[in-house]
N, C-alpha and C positions, 0 to 999 in steps of 0.2 A: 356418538358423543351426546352426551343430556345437553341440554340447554340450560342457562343461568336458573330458569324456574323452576326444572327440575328439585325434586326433592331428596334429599338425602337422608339413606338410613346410616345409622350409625347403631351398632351394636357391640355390647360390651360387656363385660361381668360387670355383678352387685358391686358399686362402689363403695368404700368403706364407712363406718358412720362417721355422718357429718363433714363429709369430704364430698364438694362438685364433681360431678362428673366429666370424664375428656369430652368434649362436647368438639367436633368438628372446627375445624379453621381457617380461615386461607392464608394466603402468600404473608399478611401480614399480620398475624397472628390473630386474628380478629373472628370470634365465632359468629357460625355461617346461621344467617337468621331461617326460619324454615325447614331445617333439617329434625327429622324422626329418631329418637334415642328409644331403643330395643335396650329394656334393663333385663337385665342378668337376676335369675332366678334365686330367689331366698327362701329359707325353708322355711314350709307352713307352720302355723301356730294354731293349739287350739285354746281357747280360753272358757274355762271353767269356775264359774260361784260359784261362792257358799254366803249362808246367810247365818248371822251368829243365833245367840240367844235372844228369845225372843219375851220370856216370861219377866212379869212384871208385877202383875197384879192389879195392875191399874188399867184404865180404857186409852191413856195417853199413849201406849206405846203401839199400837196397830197404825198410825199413821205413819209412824216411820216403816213400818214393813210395807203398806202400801205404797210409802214414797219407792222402795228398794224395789217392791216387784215394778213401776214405773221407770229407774235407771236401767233395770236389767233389759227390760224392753227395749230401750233405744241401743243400750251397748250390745246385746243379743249373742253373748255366751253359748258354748254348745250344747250346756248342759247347768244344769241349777241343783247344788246338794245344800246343807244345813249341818251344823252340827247339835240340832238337839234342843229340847227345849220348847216345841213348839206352841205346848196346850199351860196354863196356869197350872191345871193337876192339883196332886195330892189332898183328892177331893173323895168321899164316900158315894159321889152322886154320877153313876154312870152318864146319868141326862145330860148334867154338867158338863162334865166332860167332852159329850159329843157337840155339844152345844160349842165349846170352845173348843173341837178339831175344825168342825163346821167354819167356824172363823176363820181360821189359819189356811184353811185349805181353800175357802170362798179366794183368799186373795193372792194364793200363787198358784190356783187354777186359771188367773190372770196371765201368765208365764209366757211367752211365745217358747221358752224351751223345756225339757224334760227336766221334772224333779225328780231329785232322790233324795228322803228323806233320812234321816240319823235319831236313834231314840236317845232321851235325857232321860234325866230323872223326876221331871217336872211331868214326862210323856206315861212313863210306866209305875210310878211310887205309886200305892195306896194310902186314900186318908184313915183307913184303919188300923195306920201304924202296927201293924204286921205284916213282920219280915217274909219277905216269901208269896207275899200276897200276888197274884198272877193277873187279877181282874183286867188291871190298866194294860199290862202286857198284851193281852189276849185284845185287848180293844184296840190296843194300838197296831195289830199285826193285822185285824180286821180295816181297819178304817187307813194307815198309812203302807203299811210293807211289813217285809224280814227284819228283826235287828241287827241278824250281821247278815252281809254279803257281798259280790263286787261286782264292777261296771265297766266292762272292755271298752273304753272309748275309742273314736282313731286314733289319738295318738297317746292316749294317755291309760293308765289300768288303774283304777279307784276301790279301796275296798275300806266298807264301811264295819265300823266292830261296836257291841254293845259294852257298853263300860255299868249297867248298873245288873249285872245276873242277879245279883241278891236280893234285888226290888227293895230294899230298904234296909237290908245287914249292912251294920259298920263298915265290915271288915272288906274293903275295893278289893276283888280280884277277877283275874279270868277263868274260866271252865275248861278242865283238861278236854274237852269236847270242842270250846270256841279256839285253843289256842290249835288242834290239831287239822280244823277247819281251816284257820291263818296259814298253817305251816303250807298245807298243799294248794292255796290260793297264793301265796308269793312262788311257789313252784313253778303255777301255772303264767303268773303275772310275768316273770324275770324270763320266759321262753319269747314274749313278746317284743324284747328289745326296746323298751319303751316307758318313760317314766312310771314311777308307782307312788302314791302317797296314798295316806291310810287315813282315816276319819273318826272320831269317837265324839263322845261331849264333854266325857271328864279328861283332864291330862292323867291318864294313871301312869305316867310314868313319873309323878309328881307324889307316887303314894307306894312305900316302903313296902304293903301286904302284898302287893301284884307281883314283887320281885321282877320288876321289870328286864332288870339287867342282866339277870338270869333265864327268861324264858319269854322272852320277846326282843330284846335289841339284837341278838345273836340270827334271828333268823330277817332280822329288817338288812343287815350287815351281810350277809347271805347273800338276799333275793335282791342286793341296791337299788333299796327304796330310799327313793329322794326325802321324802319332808314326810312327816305326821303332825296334825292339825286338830286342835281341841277347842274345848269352849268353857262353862261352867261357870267362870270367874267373876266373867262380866268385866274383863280388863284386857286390853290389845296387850301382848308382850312374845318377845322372840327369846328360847332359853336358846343356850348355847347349842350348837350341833354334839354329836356322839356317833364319832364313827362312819364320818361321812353321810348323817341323815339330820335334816333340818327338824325342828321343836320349835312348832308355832302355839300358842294360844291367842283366840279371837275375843272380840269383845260382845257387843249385843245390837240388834238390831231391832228396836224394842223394848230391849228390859231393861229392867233397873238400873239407874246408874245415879251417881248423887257427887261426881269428883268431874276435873278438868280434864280433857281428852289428853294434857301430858302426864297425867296419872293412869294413862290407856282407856279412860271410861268414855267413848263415844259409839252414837248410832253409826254404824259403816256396814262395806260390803267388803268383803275379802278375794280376791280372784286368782286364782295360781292358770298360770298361762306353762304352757306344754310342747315344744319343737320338735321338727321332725328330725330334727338333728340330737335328741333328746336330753336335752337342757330343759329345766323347771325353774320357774320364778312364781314367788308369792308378794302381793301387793296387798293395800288396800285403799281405800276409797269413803270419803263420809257419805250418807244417803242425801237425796235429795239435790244432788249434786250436779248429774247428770241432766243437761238442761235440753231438751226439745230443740229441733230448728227453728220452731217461731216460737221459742224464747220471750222474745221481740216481735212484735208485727209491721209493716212497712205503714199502716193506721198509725200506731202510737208512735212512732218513732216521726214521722210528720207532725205531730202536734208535739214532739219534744222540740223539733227546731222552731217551729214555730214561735212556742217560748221563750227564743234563747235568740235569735235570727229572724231579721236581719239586726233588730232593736229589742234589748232584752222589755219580759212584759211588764217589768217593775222600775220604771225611772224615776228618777228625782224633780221634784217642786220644788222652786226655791234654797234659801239657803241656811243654814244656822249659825251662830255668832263663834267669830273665831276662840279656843279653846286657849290662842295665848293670851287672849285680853281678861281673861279670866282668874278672879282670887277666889271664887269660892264656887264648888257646885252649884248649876244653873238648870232649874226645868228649861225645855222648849219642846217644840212640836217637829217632827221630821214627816214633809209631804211628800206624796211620792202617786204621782198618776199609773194603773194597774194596767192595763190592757189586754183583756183575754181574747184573742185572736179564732180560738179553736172549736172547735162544735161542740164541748162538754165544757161542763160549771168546772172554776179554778178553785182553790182555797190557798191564799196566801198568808203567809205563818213564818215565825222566826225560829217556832220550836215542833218541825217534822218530824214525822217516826223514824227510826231507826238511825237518828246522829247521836254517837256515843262522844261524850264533849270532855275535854281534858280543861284546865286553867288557861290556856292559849287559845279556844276557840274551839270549833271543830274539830275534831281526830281521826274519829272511823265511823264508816256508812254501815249500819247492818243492812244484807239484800236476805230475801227470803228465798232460799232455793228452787221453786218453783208455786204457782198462784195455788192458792189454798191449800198449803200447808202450814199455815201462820207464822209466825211474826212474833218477837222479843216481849215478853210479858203475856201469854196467851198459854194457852193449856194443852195445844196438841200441834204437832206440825214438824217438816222435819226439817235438817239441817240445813241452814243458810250460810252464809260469808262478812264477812266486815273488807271491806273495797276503802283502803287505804289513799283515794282519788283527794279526800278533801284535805288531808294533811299536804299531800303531794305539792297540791299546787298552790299550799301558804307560805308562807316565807317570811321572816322576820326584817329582811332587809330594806323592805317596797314596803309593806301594808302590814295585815296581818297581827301580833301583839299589840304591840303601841298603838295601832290605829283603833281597836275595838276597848283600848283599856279609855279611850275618851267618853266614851258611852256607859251608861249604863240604862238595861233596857228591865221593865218588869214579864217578869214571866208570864204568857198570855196575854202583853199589849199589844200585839198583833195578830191576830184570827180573822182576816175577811174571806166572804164566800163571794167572789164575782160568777157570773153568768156567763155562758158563754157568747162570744160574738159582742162583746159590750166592753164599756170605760168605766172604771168610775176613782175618785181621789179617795187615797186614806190619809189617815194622820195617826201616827205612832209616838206616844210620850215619851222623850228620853231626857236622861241627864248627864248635862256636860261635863266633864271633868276640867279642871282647872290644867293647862298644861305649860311646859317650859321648854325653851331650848328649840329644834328644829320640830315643827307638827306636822304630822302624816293628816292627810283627809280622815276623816273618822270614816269609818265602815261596818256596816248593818248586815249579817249577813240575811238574806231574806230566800225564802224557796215558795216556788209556786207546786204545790202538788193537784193532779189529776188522777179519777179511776179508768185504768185503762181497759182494753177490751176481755181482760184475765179479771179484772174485778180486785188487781191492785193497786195500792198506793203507788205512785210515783211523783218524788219532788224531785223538782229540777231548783237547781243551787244557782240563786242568781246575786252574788256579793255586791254590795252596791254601795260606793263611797259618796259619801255626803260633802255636797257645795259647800263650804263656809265662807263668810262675810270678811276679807282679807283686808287691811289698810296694808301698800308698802312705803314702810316708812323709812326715806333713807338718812342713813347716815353722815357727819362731816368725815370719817374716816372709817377703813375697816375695820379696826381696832373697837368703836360703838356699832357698827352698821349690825343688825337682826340676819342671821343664818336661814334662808327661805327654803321648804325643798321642790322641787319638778318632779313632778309625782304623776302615775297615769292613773288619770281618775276615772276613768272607764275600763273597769276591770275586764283584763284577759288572760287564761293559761298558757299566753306564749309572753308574759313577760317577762323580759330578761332577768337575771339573777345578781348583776352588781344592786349595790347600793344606789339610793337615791341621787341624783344631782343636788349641789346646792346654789343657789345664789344670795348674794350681797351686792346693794345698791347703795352709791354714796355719790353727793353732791362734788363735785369740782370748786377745787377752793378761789375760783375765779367765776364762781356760780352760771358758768354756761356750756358745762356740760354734765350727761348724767355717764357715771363710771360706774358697771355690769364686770362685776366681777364671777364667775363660774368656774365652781369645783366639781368634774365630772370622773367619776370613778367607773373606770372601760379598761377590762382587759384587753381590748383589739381595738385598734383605732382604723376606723374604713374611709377610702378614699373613693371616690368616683374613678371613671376612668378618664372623664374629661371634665372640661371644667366652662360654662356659657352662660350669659344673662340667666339666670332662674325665668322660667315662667311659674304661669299658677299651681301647673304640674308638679312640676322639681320643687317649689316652695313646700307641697302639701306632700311630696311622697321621695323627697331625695335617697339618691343613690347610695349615699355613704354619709358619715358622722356629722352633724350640723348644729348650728347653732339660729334661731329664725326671733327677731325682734319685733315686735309691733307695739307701737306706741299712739294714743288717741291724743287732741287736746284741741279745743276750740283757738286758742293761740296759734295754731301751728296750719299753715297754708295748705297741709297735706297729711295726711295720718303717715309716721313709718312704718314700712314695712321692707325688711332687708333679710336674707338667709345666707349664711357665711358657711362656707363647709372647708372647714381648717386644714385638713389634709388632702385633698384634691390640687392636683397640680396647678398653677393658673387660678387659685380664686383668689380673690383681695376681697377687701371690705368696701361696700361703696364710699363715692365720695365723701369726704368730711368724716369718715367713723375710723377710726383710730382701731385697731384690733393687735395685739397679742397672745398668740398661744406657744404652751409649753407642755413638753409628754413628760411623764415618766412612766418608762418601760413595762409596761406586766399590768400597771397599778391605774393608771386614768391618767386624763387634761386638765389644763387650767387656763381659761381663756382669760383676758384683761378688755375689754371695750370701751370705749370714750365716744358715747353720741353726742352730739349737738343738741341741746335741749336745754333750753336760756329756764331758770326760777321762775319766770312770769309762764312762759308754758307750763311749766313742769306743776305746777301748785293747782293746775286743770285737767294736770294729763290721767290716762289708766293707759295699764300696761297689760302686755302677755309675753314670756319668754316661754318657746320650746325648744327641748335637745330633743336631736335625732340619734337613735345608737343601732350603727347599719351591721356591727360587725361582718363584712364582708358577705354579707350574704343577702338573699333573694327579698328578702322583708327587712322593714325598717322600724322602729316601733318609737314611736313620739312619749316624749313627760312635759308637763305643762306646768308653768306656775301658777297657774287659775285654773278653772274646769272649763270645759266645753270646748277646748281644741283652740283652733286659733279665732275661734268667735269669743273665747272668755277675756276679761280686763278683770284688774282689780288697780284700785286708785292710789296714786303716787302723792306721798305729803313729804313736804318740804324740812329739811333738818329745822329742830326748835333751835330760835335764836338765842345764844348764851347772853345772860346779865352782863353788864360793862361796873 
């Protein structure tokens, strides 16, 4: 009998895709932790690049070929072909020429796999614009290979065809010589039981004189041959199948290109993968794509948090004047203590490289595909990404629009260079906007960038809401009292997605109490699961949806401080506080409050109201009517007394 520790194998066929595996059980249905799963054999794949066109004419495009022999490395293919194109050419100057194979071949001599190269007509044309001219041919068979011929892979049979025989005649066709050599190479190909795809640079079955369909698709229909793969165009595009055989053209890797990659014109790699089960598929891939294991380094990735964690390195000083007391645009000064934690110089900036900025703020990050290969506006380099992270986690309903349309910042008012391991204050000009109705904190977005051990940029996004100077002024009723909102003034990517909290504070028309009225917008309303005195704990990190009061005032024997959580079985409002709450379903609360708080306090007091919104779950996340948690106040003025 095994023992409990015993190990269990479990063997089983290839489970289907994307389907778990039966994984072991016991009595109660419960999989058995420890146990060994022996998967079921799937057939091999081989995977085979090509690299497209590479001519240009320009020095800009070799950086993208060296980006590609770089992916190809890490993805490590069995095999590396091209379809052509690989020298500028159509040059009278042999030297020239080798000079520019020399090039090509420096960088997928890089290769960890076997190239096979494909002639264009950039390879073999003469610049003596005579037809027939052989020069470049003959150089090209010297210095890269055959122009036609084929490649038994394991699992795959590749056969490469020249599309330019006439070195510069009009007229595209093939040589009763090359097509009799095809004929008995798919003879041999189709005995192999194993995919075939064919190779050229021009698509000639895209050119009426080769009569394709007459003396080449008949023997591809024949010998079933999967796919034929071209180039030429300088455009990614798939034509229709014919007869059971796929019609790819590739784009360039390299060359020319002057349109948007859904116009097909982008730097990529193309890779047709091959089954032992002989299935074929064709992909493709931008360059520079394919990212290293250290990517990232465990170095730089410490001094990101470090920036960001436990205390972002860009806080706020001080505070600026509230934007609803405001008729007209107002300069002020926004301070902000820097702190570079890290063992390299920071530079702190509103306007980093690669934020592509819409009317709303932020939009997309351009990242560079991998370190020196450049960067948006630069001259060579190869294909990077736009990381859609800062749209992600803006929101118009918290922060975001409205909060950034209070500001106005001039381009280049913030550029500092701190040092590493040091402090120091800045001060950033902005102007206020006059605002109405409920005010969001204004917000700055601000980024600290570093160069990392790659020698690039990296800004780390630290948004950061600005303190304002708040009076709360209450009202004799709701009907006058100011809409306030509870806003989390310490930006985080896990806050939640309703709407702001509001409040309204108005005087008790017996002026001894103050009435907290709160309009909270919460799909889920969370309860604890029990309900006992609050300590410091439960005040600062409750269980489930709450509501937490603090009130200052030299009048008062004792500052309030009470945390009421509405849905928790068993909570009341302490003694003397009057509370009411009311749900509706799907949409939010509406709590009603009545504290104790005589006019003669109140005309001394400052306040803090936080909601807590637990939705049922592990974290809780606080909105505050003032900044700074429950250390913040802002000061209570008494309704103006009407004329008699």
């Amino acid at each position: 009998m095994l023992s409990a520790a015993a190990l269990i194998v479990l063997t089983m066929a290839a489970t289907s895709a994307g389907a778990p595996p039966h994984f072991q059980a016991d009595s109660n249905g419960r999989a058995t932790d420890g146990q060994v799963v022996k998967d079921g054999a799937r057939p091999r794949v081989q995977r085979i690049a090509i690299l497209p066109d590479r001519t240009t004419g320009r020095a800009w495009g070799i950086p993208y070929l060296l980006a590609a022999v770089e992916d190809l490395n890490i993805v490590r293919p069995d095999a590396v072909f091209t379809v052509g194109d690989m020298v500028q050419g159509y040059t009278r100057s042999t030297s020239l020429w080798n000079t520019e194979a020399d090039e090509y071949l420096d960088a997928v001599g890089k290769l960890s796999a076997a190239f096979y190269p494909t002639a264009g007509n950039h390879d073999v044309i003469s610049g003596t614009r005579t037809a027939g001219d052989a020069t470049f041919a003959e150089q090209y068979r010297q210095r890269f290979g055959p122009v036609w011929y084929s490649v038994e892979l394991d699992l795959a049979t590749v056969l490469v065809l020249f599309s330019d025989e006439g070195l510069g005649d009009s007229k595209m066709g093939f040589s009763d010589e090359q097509i009799a050599w095809l004929s008995g190479a798919l003879q041999s190909a189709s005995k192999r039981n194993q995919p075939i795809f064919l190779l050229m640079h021009r698509p000639m079955w895209r050119y009426p004189s080769v009569k394709w369909n007459d003396r080449v698709q008949p023997l591809l229909e024949k010998a079933g041959v999967d796919a034929v793969i071209a180039g030429h165009f300088h455009a990614l595009q798939r034509d229709p199948d014919v007869g059971g055989v796929q019609y790819h053209i590739v784009g360039t890797c390299g060359g020319m290109i002057d349109q948007h990659p859904l116009a097909g014109q982008m730097q990529h790699l193309t890779f047709v993968d091959c089954t032992s089960e002989g299935a074929l598929r064709v992909w493709h891939q931008p360059v520079g794509l394919v990212l290293p294991e250290d990517f990232v380094t465990r170095a730089d990735q410490d001094r990101v948090f470090a920036l960001r964690e436990p205390a972002p390195a860009v806080r706020t000083d001080g505070k600026l004047p509230d934007p609803s007391t405001l008729t007209a645009p107002t300069a002020a000064v926004a301070r902000f203590v820097v702190k570079n934690p890290i063992d390299v110089p920071i530079h702190v900036t509103l306007d980093p490289p690669g934020v592509l900025r819409n009317a709303n703020g932020p939009a997309v990050w351009w990242t560079a595909g991998r370190a020196g290969q450049g960067t948006p506006g630069t001259t060579g380099g190869a294909n990077g990404w736009t990381s859609h992270t800062l749209a992600d986690v803006d929101y118009a309903s918290t922060m975001a629009t409205n909060a950034r349309s209070m500001l106005r910042v001039a381009s280049g008012a913030c550029e500092y260079d701190v040092p590493a391991k040091s402090e120091v204050i800045i001060e950033v000009p902005v102007t206020l906007m006059p605002q109405s109705g409920t005010i969001l904190a204004p917000q700055l977005d601000m980024y600290a960038t570093f160069v990392d051990s790659k020698g690039r940029t990296v800004p780390i996004y630290l948004p950061t809401r600005l303190p304002i100077d708040r009076t709360v002024q209450l009202g004799t009723d709701l009907a006058n009292a100011v809409s306030l909102p509870v806003l989390a003034w310490n930006y985080s990517p896990y806050d939640t997605r309703e709407e702001n909290p509001t409040l309204q504070f108005t005087r008790s028309a017996d002026g001894k109490k103050l009435i907290i009225d709160a309009l909270v917008p919460d799909q889920l309303q969370a309860a604890a699961p029990s309900w006992s005195a609050p300590d410091a704990k439960r005040k600062n990190d409750p269980h489930a949806d709450a509501i937490r009061v603090l009130i200052e005032s030299p009048a008062l024997a004792a500052p309030i401080d009470f945390l009421v959580e509405p849905f928790t079985n068993g909570c009341i409002a302490p003694d003397g506080v009057i509370m009411k709450c009311q749900t509706s379903a799907g949409t939010g609360w509406t709590a009603h409050m009545e504290v104790p708080l005589p006019a003669s306090a109140g005309a001394l007091a400052s306040i803090q109201v936080g909601i807590a919104d637990n939705d049922d779950t592990f974290h809780t996340q606080w909105r505050w009517l003032a900044p700074a948690g429950a250390a913040g106040r802002w000061r209570l003025t008494e309704p103006a007394m009407s004329s008699k």
